[in-house]
MIMARMI-224646 format. One record per residue: x, y, z negated of N, C-alpha, C in turn. Coordinates in steps of 0.05 Angstrom, whole numbers, padded with zeros to 5 digits, always signed. Each point is the difference from the previous one (the first is absolute). Layout:
XYZXYZXYZ ...
end
This chain:
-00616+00068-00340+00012+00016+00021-00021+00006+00021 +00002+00025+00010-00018+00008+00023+00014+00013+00012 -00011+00007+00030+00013+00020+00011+00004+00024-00013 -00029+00013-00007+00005+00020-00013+00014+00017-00024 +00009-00028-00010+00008+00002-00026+00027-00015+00001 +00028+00015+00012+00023-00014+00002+00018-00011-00020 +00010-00010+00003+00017-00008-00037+00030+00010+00008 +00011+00016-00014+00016+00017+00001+00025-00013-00013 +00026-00008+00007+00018-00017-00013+00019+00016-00007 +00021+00009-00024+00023+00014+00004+00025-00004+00019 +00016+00012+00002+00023-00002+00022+00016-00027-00011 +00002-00007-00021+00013-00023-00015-00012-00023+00004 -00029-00002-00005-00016-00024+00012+00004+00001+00032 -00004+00021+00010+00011-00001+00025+00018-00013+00012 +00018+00001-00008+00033-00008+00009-00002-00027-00007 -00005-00005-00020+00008-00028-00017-00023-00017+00017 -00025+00008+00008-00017-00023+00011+00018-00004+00032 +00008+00027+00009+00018-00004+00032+00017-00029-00005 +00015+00006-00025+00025-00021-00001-00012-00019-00014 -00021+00000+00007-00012-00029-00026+00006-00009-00026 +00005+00024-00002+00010-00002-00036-00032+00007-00019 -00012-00007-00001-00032-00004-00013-00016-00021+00003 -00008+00017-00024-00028-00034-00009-00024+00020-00005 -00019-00027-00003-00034+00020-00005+00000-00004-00024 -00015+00012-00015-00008+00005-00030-00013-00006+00006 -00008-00028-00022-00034-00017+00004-00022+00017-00018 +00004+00014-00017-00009+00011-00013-00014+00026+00013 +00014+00017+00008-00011+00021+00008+00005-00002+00036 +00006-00022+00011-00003-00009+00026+00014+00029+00019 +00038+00003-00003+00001+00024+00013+00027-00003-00002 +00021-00003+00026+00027-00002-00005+00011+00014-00025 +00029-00011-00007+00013+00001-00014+00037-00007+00010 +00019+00023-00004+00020-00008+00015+00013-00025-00022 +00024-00019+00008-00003-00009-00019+00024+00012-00021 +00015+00020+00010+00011+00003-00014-00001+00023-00028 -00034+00004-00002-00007+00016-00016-00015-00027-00028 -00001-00029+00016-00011-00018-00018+00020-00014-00022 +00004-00001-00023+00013-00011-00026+00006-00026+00020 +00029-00015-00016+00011-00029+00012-00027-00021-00010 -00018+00002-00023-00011-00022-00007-00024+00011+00013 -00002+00007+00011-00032+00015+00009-00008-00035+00019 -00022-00010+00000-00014-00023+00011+00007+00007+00032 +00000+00019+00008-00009+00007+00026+00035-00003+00016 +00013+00017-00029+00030-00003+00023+00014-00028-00005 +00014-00003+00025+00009-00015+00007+00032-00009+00016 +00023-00003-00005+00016+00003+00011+00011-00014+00033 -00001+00018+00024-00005-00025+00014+00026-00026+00003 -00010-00011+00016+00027-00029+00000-00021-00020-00007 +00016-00025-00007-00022-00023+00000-00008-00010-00024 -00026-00016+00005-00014-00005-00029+00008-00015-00013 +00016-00006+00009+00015-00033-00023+00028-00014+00014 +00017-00004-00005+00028-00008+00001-00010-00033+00011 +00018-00001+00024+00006-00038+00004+00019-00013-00016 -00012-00025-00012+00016-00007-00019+00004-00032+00020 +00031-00004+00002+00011-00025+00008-00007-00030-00019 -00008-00013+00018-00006-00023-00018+00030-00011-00007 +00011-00023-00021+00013-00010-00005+00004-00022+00007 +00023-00013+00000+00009-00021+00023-00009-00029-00016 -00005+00003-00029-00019-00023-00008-00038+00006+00011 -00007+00027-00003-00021-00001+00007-00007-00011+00036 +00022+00018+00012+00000-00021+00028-00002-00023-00005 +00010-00014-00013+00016-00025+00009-00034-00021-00010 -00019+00014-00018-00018-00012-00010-00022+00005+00017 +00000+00023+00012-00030+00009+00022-00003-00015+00017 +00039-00005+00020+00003-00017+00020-00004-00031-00004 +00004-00012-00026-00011-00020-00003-00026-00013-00003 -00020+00032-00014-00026-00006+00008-00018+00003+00022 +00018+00012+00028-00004+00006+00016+00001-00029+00012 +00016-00011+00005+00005-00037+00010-00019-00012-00008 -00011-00001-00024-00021-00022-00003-00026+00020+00004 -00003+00026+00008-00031+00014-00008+00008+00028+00017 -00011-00002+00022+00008+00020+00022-00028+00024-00007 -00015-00007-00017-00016+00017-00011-00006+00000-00024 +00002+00020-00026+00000-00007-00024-00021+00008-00005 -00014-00026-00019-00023+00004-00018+00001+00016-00012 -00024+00018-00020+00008+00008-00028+00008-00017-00030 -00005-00022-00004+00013-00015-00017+00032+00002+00010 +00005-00014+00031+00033+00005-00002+00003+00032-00001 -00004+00019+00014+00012+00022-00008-00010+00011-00029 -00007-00005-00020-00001-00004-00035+00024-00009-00001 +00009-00022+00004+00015-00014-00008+00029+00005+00005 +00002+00014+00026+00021+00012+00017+00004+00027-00021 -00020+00010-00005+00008+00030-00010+00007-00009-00027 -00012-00016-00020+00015+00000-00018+00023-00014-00009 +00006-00018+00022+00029-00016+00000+00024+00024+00010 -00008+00011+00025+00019+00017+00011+00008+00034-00009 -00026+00011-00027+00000+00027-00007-00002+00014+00029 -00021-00002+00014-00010+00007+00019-00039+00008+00002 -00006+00024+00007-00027+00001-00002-00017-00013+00024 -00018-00011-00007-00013-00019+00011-00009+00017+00038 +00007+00030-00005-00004+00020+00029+00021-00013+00019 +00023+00011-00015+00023-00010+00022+00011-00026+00005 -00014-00023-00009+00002-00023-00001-00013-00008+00032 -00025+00019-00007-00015-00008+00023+00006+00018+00028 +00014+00027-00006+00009+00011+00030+00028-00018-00002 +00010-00009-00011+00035-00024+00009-00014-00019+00018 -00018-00015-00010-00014-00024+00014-00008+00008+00030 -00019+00025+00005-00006+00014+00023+00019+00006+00024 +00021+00018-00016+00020+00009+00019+00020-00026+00008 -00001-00019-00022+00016-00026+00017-00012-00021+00018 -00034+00004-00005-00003-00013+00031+00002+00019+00016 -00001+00023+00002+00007+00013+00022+00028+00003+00012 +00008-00001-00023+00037-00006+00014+00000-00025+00008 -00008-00019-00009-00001-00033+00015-00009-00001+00020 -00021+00017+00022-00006-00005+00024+00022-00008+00013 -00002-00007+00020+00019+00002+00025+00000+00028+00024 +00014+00008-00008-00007+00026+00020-00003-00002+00026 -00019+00014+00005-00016+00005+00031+00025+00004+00021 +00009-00017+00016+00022+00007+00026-00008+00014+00024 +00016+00005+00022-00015+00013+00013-00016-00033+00020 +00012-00017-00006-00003-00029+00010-00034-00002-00003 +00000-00003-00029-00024-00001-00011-00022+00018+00010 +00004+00019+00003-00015+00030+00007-00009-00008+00032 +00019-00012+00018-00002+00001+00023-00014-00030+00003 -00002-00024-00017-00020-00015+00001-00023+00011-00009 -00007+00011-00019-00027+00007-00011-00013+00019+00024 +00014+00015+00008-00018+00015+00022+00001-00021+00018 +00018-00015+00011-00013-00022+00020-00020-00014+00012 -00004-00005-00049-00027-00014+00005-00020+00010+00003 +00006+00027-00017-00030+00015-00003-00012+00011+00042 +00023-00003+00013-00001+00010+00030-00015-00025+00010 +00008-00025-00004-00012-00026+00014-00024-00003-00019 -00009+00017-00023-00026-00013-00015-00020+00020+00019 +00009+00014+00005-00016+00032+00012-00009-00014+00032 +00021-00009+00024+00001-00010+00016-00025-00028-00001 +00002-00005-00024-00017-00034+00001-00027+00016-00006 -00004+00021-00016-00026+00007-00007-00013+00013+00030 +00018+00010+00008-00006+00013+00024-00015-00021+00026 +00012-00020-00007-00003-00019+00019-00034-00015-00009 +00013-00006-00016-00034-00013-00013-00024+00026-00004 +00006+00027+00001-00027+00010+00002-00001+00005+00035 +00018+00000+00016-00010-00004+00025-00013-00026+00009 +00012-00021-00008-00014-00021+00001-00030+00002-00003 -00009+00006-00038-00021-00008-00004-00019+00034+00013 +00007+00015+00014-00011+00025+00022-00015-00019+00021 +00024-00019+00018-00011-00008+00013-00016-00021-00003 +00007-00020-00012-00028-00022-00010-00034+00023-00016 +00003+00015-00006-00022+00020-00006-00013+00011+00035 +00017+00000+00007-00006+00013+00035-00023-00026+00009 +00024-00027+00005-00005-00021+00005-00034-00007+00000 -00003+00006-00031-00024-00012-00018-00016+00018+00013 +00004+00034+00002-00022+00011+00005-00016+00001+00036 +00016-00009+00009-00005-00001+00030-00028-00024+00003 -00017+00004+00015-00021-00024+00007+00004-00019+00003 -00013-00021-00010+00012-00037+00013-00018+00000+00034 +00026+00005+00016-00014-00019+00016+00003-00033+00009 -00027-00008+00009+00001-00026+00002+00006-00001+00040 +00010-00019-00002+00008-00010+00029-00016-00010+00017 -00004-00004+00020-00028-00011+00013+00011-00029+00001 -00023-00020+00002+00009-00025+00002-00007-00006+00020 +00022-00022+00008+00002-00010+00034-00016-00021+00001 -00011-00002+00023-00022-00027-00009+00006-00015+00033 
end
């Protein structure tokens, strides 16, 4: 593409790139609406999602949660062992384990929220304090020693 040299699209590619109905041709690198592309064509694609959620079963619960009690993180020997006891792939073995310590937190209150800034306010306050401190012992140090006259 150059300036000089514009690439000229029909009114169909037109429309269809407006409404985002197109894809690029890898091949000859140059939209394509998609409704001029065959259903098996590589490129088209129907939109919606890539793969269906599938519910675990109330024995497979009942076995994750038990390896969850003794092993709040699973190895790969236990998750082997998990997937082939439970007919479960060894992926979602390991996002179940993830998302249930994350559901196990204790959730943040506003209680909690208003101690943590507390402290982080009195850690700020104490730093504050100790670099004025060590400002002035630096002052202290740099000033001349004088000596006192002695009384005789």
């Amino acid at each position: 593409l150059s300036p000089n040299n514009p690439v000229l699209y029909s009114s169909d590619t037109l429309e269809a790139m407006k409404s985002n109905l197109f894809v690029m041709e890898k091949a000859a690198n140059k939209f394509v609406p998609i409704n001029s592309l065959p259903s098996n064509s590589p490129a088209y694609r129907r939109p919606g999602p890539k793969y269906s959620r599938k519910n675990f079963s109330p024995e497979q619960i009942e076995g994750l949660e038990a390896a969850f009690q003794v092993h709040r993180f699973v190895k790969k020997d236990l998750r082997k062992q998990l997937a082939k006891e439970l007919s479960l792939s060894e992926r979602s073995i390991s996002y179940w384990f993830q998302n249930k310590r994350a559901r196990s937190k204790p959730p943040i209150t506003m209680s909690s929220e208003a101690a943590l800034r507390r402290a982080a306010e009195e850690k700020a306050a104490r730093d504050q304090q100790d670099q004025q401190g060590q400002l002035q012992q630096e002052f202290q140090q740099s000033l001349p020693q004088q000596s006192l006259p002695m009384s005789t």
